[in-house]
C-alpha positions as a Python dict, from the first residue, in 0.01 Angstrom:
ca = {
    (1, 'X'): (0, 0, 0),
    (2, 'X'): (122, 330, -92),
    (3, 'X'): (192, 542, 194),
    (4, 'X'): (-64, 865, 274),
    (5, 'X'): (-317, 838, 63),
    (6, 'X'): (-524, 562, 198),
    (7, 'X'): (-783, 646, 521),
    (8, 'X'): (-749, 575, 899),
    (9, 'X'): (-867, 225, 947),
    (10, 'X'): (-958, 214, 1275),
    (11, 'X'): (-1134, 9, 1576),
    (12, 'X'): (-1519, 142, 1579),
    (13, 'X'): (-1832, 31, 1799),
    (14, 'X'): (-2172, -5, 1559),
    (15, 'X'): (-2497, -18, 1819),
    (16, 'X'): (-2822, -107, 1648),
    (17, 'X'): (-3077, 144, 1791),
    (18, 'X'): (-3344, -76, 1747),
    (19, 'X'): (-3212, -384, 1929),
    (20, 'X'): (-2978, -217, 2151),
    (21, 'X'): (-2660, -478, 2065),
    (22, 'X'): (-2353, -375, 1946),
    (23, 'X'): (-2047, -484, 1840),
    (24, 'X'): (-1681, -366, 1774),
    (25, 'X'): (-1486, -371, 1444),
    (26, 'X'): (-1279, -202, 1194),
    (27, 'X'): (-1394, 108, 926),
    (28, 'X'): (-1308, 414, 839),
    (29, 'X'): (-1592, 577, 973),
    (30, 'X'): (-1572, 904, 1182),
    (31, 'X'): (-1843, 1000, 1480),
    (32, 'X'): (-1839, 1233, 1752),
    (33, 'X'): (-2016, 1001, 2003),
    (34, 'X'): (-1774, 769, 2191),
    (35, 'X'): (-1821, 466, 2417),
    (36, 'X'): (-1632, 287, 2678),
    (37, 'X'): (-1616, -85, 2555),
    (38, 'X'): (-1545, -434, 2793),
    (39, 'X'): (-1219, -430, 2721),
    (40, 'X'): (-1188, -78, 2938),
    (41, 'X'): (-1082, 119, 2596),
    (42, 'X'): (-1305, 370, 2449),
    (43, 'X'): (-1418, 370, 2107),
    (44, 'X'): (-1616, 535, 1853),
    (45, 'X'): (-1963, 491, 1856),
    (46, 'X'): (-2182, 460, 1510),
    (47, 'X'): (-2526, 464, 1618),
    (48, 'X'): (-2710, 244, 1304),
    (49, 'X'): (-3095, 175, 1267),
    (50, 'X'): (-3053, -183, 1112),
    (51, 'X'): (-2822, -470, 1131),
    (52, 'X'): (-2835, -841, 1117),
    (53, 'X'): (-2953, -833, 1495),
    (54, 'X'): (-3268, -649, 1419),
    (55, 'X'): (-3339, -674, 1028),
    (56, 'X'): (-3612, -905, 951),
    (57, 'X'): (-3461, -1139, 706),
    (58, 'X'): (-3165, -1239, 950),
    (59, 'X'): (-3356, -1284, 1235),
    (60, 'X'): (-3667, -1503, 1086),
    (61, 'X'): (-3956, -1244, 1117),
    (62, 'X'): (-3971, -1190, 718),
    (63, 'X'): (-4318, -1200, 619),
    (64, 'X'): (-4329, -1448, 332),
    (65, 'X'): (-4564, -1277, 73),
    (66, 'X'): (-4878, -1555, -55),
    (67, 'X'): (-4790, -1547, -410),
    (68, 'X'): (-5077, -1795, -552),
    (69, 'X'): (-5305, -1573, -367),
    (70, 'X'): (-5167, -1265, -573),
    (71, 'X'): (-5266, -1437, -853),
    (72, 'X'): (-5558, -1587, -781),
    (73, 'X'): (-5665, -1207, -703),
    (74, 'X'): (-5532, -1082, -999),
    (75, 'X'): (-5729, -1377, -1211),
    (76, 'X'): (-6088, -1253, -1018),
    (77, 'X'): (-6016, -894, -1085),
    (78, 'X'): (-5892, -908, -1448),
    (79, 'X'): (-6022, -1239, -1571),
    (80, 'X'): (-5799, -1533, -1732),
    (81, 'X'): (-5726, -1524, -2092),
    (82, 'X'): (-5883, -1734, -2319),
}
């Protein structure tokens, strides 16, 4: 890697607002907001409003959409073709 042009890659805290877990890893990503992590270091904080704790298709609370009733709607409302 070439020296100076590349960003600071730093330790960073994400916390899923709507959850309330967080976790600790590396980005470039700045923030103003700090917290004081287990290990006794502080860190900053990147306040997010979905992650994999909280978004519906990783935790198994997708709704799963009735297709054949789609079209069984869209059959009584339109008609079938002949």
């Amino acid at each position: 890697m070439k020296p100076g042009i590349h960003p600071d890659y730093h330790p960073v805290v994400f916390k899923d607002t709507a959850s309330g877990d967080a976790f600790l890893t590396r980005s470039t990503i700045t923030s103003e907001h700090t917290i004081e992590w287990t290990d006794g270091n502080t860190y900053p904080l990147v306040n997010v409003e979905v992650s994999a704790s909280s978004h519906p298709f990783w935790t198994g609370t997708a709704r799963v959409m009735d297709t054949a009733g789609q079209v069984e709607k869209f059959h009584r409302r339109y008609g079938r073709r002949k």
